[in-house]
Rosetta silent file (secondary structure, phi, psi, omega in degrees, C-alpha in Angstrom):
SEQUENCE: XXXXXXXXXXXXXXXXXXXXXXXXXXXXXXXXXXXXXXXXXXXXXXXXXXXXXXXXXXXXXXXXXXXXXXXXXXXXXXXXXXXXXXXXXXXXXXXXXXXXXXXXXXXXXXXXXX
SCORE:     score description
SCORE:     0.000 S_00000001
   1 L     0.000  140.440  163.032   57.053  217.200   -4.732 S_00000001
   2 L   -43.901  111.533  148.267   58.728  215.136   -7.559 S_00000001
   3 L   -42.831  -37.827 -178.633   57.663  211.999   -8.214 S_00000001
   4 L  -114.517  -23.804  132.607   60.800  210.207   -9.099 S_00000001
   5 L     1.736  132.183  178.538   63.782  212.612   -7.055 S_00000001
   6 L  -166.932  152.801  167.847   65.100  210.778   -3.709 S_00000001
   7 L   -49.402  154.499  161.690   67.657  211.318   -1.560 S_00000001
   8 L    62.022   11.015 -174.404   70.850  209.071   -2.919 S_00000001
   9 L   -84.607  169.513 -177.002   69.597  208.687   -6.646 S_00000001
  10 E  -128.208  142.088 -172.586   71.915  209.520   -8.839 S_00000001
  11 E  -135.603  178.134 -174.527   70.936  211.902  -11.597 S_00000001
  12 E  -141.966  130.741 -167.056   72.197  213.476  -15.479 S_00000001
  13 L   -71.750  102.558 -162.716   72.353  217.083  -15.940 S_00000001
  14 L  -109.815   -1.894  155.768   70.462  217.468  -19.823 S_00000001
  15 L  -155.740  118.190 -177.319   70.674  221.812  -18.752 S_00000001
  16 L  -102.658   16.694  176.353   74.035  223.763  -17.095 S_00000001
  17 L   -59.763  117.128 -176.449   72.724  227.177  -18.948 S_00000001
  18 L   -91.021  173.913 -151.306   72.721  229.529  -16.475 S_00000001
  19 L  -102.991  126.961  170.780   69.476  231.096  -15.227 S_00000001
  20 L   -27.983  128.828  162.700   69.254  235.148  -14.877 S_00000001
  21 L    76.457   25.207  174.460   70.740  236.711  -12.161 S_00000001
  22 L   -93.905  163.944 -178.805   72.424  232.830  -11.176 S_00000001
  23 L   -85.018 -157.595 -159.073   75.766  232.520   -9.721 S_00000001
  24 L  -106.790  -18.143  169.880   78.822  230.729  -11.192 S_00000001
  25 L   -92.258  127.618 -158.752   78.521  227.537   -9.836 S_00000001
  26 L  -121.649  150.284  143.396   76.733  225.178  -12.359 S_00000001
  27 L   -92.935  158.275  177.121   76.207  221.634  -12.892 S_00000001
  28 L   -96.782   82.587 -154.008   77.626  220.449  -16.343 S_00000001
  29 L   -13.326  141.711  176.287   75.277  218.857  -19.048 S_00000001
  30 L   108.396  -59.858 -150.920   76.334  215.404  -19.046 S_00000001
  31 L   -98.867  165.703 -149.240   78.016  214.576  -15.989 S_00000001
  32 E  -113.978  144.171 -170.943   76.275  212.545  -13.645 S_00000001
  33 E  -140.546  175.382  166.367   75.511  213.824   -9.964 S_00000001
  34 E  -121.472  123.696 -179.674   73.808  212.375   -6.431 S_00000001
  35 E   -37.810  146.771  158.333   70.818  214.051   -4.859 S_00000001
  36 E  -133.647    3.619  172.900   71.958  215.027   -1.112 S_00000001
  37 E  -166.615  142.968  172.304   68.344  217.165   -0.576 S_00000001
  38 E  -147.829  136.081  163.637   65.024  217.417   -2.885 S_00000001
  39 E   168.947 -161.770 -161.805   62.011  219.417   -1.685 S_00000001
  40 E   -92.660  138.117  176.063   59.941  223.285   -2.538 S_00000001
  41 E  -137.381  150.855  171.369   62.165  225.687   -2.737 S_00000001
  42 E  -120.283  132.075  174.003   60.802  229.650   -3.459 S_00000001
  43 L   -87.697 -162.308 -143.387   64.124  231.128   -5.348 S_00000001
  44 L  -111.203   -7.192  175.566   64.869  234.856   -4.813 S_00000001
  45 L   -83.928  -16.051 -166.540   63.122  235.412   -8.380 S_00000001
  46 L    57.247   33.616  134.912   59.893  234.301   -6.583 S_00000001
  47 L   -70.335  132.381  116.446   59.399  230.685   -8.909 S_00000001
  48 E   -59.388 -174.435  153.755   58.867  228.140   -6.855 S_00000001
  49 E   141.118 -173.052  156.530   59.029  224.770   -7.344 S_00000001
  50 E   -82.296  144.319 -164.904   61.253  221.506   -6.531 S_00000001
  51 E  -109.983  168.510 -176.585   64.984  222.112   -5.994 S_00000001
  52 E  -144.616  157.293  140.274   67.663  219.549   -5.427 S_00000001
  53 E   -84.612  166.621 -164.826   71.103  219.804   -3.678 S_00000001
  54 E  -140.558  127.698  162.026   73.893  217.808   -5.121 S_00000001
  55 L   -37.173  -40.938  169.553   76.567  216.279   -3.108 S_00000001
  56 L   -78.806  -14.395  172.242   79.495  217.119   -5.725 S_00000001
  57 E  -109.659  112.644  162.839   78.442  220.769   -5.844 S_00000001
  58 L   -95.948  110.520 -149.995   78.699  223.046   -3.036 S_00000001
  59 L   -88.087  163.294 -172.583   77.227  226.180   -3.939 S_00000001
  60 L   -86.745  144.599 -170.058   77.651  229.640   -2.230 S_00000001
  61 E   -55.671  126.731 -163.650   75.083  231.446   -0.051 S_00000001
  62 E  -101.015  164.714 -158.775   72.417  233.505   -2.484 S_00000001
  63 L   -54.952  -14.975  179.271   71.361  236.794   -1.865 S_00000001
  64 L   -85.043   21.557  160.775   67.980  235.706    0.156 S_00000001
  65 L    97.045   -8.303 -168.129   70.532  234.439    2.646 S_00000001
  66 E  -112.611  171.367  139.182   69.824  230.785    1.775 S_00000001
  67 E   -58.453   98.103 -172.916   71.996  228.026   -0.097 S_00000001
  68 L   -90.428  135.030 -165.566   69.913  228.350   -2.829 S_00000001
  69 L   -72.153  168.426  135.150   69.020  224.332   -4.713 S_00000001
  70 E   -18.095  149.368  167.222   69.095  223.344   -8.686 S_00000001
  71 E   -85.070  151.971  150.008   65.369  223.481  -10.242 S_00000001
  72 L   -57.642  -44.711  177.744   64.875  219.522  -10.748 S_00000001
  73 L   -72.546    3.510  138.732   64.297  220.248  -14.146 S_00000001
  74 L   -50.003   12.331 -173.189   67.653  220.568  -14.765 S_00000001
  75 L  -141.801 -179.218  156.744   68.241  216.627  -14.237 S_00000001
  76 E  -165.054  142.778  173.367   66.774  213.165  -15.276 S_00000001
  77 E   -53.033  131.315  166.055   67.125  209.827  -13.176 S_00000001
  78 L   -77.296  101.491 -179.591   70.170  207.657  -14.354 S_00000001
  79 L  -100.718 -176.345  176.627   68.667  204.706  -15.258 S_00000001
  80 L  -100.867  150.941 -169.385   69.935  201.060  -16.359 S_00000001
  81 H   -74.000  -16.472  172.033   69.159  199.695  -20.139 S_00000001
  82 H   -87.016  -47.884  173.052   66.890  196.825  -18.158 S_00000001
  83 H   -35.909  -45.855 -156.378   64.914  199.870  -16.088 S_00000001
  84 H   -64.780  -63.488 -167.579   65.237  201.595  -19.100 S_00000001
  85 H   -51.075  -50.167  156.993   63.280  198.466  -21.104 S_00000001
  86 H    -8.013  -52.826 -167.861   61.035  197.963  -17.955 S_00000001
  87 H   -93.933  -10.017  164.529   59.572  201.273  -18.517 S_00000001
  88 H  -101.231  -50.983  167.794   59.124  200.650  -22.005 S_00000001
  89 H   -26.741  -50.999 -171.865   57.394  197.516  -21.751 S_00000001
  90 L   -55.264  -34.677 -161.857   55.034  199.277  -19.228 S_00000001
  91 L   -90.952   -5.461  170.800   53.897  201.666  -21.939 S_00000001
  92 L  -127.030   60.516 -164.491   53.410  198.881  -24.620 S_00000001
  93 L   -72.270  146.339  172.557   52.718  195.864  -22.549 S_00000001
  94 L   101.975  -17.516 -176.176   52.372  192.697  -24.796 S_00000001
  95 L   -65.336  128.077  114.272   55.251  194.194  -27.475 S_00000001
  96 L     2.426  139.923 -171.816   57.753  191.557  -27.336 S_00000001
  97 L  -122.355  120.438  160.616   61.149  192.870  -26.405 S_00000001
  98 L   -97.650  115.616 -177.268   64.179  191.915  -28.379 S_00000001
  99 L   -34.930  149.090  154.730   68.113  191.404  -26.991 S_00000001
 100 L   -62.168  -45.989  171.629   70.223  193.792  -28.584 S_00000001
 101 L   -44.762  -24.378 -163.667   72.516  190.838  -29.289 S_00000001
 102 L   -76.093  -35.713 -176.931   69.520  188.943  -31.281 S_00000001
 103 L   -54.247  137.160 -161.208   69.818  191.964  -33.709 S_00000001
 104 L  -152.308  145.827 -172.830   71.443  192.392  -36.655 S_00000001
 105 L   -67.278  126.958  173.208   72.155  194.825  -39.257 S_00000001
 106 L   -75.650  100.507  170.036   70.191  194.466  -42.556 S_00000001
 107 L   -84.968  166.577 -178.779   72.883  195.469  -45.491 S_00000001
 108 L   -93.626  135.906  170.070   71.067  196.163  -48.938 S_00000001
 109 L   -57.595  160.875  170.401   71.677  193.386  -51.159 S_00000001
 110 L   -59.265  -13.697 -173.839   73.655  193.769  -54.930 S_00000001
 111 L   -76.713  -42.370 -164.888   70.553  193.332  -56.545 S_00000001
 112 L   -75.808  -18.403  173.812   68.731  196.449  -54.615 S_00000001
 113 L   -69.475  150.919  156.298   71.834  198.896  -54.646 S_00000001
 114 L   -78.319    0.000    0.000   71.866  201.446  -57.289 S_00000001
């Protein structure tokens, strides 16, 4: 099962390419979606793996007879720029984190331009 995939998360498509022998309904790189089901799915290709339903897409019955789901790797969790930092901190704990506001663009001085 996916580690981060829950019911009611909201997710961002990063691939709407479609997959051999897939139907016509796609999510669209980009647009933002809400899990309504994550769990093992075997598609009709015989890959497993985890699949997600999406509340804005209702897709059409697939030839094994099933609603067949999205592979998860078609998504990534929508996160917030403090989750987002959170999760950076964790992998460098002790780095110091600096507001975007404290920041400031460095122009090259007249002496240093060519």
């Amino acid at each position: 099962m996916s580690n981060w995939a829950r019911v009611g998360m909201k997710v961002v498509c990063v691939d709407g390419k479609p997959r051999p022998k897939s139907r016509k309904t796609l999510p669209k790189e980009g647009v933002v979606y809400t899990i309504a089901w994550v769990g093992h799915h075997e598609w009709p290709s015989g890959n497993t793996g985890i699949g997600v339903h999406l509340i804005e897409i209702s897709r059409p019955v697939g030839t094994n007879g099933r609603v067949n789901p999205y592979g998860i790797d078609r998504f990534r969790p929508v996160i917030s720029p403090e989750q987002d930092i959170a999760l950076f901190q964790a992998l460098c704990p002790g780095l110091p984190v600096v507001p975007p506001a404290v920041l400031k663009p460095r122009l090259p001085s007249k002496e240093n331009a060519n």
